[in-house]
C-alpha positions in Angstrom: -26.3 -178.5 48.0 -24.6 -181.7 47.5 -24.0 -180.5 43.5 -22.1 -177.4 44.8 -20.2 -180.2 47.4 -19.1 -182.2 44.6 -17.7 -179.3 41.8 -15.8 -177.9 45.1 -14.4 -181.4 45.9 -13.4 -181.9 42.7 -12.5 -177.7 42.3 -9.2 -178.9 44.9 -8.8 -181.9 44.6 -10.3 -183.2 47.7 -8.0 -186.3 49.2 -9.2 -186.4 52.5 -12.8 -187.9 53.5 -15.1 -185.2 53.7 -18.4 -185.7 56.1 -21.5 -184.1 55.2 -25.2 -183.6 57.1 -27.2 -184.0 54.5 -31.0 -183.0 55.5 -34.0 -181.5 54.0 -35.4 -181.0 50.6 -34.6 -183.8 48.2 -32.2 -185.3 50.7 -32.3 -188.9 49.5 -31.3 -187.5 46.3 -28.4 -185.6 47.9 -26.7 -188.8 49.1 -27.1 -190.5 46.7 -25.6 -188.1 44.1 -22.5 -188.2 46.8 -22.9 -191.9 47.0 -22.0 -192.2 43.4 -19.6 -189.5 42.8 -16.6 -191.3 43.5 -15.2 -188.9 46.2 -14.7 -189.7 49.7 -17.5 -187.9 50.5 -19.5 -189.4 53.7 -23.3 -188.1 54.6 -24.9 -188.4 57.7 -28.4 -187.3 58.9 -27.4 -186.0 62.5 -24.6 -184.0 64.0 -23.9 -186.7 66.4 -23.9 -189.4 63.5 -21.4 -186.9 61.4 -19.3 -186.7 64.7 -18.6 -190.2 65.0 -18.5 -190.9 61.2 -15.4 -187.9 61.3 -13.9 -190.3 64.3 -14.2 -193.6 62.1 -12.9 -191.9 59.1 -9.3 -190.9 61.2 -8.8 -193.8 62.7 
């Protein structure tokens, strides 16, 4: 998942933060490939977490 999350980001351009749940097989992995993709890509483990992280990321 978070491969196909960063070739779309950088498909168009992405140059808005983008918040993703990340959760499940190999998530640690996930992140971390976001972590370091130089996007502004932010993961979260919960709904609730991504909600507020979306909040933080307009203010």
């Amino acid at each position: 998942i978070a491969t196909g999350v960063i070739t779309a980001c950088r498909a168009v351009n992405l140059g808005v933060p983008l918040v993703v749940r990340m959760k499940g097989t190999n998530e640690e992995l996930g992140k971390k490939m976001l972590a370091e993709s130089g996007l502004p890509i932010i993961s979260a483990d919960t709904m609730a977490e991504a909600a507020q992280k979306v909040v933080a990321a307009v203010k």
